[in-house]
N, C-alpha and C positions, 0 to 999 in steps of 0.2 A: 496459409491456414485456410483450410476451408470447412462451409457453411455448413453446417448439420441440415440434413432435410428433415422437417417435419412432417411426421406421419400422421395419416386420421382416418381409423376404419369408419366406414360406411356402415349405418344400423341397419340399413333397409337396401335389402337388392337393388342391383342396376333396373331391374324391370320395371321393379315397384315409382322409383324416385320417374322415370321417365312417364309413363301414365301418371305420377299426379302433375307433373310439370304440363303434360299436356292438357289435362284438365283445367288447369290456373288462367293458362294460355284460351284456351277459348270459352273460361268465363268472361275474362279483360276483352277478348273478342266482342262478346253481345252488346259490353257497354259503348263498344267503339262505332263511332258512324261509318256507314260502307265505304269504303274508299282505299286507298291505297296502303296506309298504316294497318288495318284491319286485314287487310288481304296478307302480308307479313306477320301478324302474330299468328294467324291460320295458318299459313304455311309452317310457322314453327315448332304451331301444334302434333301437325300433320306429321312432320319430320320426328318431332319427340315419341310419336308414338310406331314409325315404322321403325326407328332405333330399339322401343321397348318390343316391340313384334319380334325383329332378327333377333337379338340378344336372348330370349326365350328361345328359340329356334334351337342358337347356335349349340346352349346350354340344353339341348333335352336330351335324354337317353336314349332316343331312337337314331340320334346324328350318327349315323358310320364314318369312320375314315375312308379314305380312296385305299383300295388296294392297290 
């Protein structure tokens, strides 16, 4: 017998949810002392938002396929 997957659409684009994640991310950034933890949520911010960058990219009308 096997497990039903549970499904759950998404209300807000991939782009939108990644800019606010990176947003979240380097408010918790300010409160953090400089240091190693901090350099990590930066990075992760950093990383959230080159994900919502490409993901817009891949998704716009000007993308051509390879001929």
């Amino acid at each position: 017998m096997t497990e039903r997957r549970r499904r759950f659409r998404q209300l807000q684009p991939l782009e939108e949810r990644l800019a606010a994640e990176a947003a979240k991310l380097r408010e918790q950034a300010e409160l953090l002392p400089p240091g190693h933890l901090r350099d990590e949520v930066l990075k992760k911010a950093r990383q959230a938002e080159t994900g919502s960058h490409m993901s817009g990219w891949l998704n716009s009308p000007g993308l051509q396929p390879p001929n």
